[in-house]
C-alpha positions in Angstrom: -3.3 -2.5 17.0 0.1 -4.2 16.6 2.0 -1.6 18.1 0.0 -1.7 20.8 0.3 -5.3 21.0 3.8 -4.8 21.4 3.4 -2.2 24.4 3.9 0.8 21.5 1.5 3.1 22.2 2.8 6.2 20.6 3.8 7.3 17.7 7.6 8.6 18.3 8.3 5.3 20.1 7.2 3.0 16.7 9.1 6.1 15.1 12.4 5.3 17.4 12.5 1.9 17.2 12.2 2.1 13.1 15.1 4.3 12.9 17.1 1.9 15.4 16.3 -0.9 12.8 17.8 1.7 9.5 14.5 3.5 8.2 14.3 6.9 9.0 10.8 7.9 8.8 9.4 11.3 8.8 7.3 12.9 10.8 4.4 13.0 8.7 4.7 9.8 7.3 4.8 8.8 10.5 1.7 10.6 11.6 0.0 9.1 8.4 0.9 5.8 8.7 0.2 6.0 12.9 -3.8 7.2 12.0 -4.3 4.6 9.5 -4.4 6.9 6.0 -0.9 6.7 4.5 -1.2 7.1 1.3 1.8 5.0 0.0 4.3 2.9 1.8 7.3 1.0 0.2 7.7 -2.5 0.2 10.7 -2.4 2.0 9.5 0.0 4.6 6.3 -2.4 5.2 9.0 -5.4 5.8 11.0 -3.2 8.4 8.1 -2.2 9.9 6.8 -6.0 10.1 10.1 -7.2 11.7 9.7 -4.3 14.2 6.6 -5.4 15.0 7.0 -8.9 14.8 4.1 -9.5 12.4 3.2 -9.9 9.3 2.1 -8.0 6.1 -1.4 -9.0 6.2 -2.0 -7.9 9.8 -1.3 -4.6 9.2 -3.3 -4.0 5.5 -6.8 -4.3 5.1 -8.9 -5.0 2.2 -11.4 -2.3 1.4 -13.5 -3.9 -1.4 -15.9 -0.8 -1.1 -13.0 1.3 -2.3 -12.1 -0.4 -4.8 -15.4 -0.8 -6.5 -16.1 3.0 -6.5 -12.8 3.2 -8.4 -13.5 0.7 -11.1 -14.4 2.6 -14.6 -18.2 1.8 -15.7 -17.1 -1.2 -18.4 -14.9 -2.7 -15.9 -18.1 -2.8 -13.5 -20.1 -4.3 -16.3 -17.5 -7.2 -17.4 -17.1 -8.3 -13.6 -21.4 -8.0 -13.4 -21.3 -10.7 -16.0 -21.6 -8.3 -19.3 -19.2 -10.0 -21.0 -15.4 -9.1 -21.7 -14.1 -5.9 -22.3 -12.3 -5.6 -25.3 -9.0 -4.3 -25.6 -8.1 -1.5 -28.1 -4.1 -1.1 -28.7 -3.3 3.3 -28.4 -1.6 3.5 -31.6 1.2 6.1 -32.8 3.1 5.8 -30.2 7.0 5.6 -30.9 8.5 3.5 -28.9 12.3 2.5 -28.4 13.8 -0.9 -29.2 14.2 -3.1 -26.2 18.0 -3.2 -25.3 20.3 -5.9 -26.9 
C-alpha cells in the first residue's frame, strides 16, 4: 500500500528506485517482498526501503499474533495462560571457549 501511495504500482519500479538508492535487490526477493511473504529482510534493507518510501518501519510490518501463538512450544503457552513460570534447565557438557581478553 505504500508504494502505491507513492504512485509505485509495480514491482520493477520499487525494484528501480531501490537500486538508485544502493540496494540491489533480486528478483525474487523482490517478488517476495512485493506479495507480502518475504521470509527475511535485513535491517538495513527495511531502512532503504523506508527512505524510498518515505515511511516508516511500522507501516510496512504487521503483527500477526495468530502466528505467533501457533509457534509457541506447549509450556510456553501454559506460563503466559497463567501456569506459573517455566523453569529454566542449563544444557550441560558443553565446552565452550574463554571470552577474548
Amino acid at each position: 500500500m505504500k508504494a502505491a501511495e507513492r504512485g509505485i504500482w509495480k514491482s520493477t519500479e520499487l525494484r528501480r528506485r531501490l537500486a538508485e538508492a544502493g540496494l540491489e535487490m533480486s528478483a525474487g526477493k523482490m517478488s517476495a517482498l512485493w506479495t507480502g511473504t518475504p521470509t527475511t529482510i535485513r535491517l538495513d534493507d527495511l531502512e532503504l526501503i523506508c527512505a524510498v518510501l518515505e515511511c516508516e518501519p511500522s507501516d510496512l510490518l504487521i503483527c500477526e499474533a495468530d502466528k505467533l501463538a501457533t509457534r509457541r512450544r506447549p509450556a510456553e503457552t501454559a506460563a503466559a495462560a497463567g501456569g506459573g513460570a517455566t523453569p529454566i534447565t542449563p544444557r550441560l557438557g558443553r565446552t565452550r571457549s574463554a571470552p577474548p581478553v
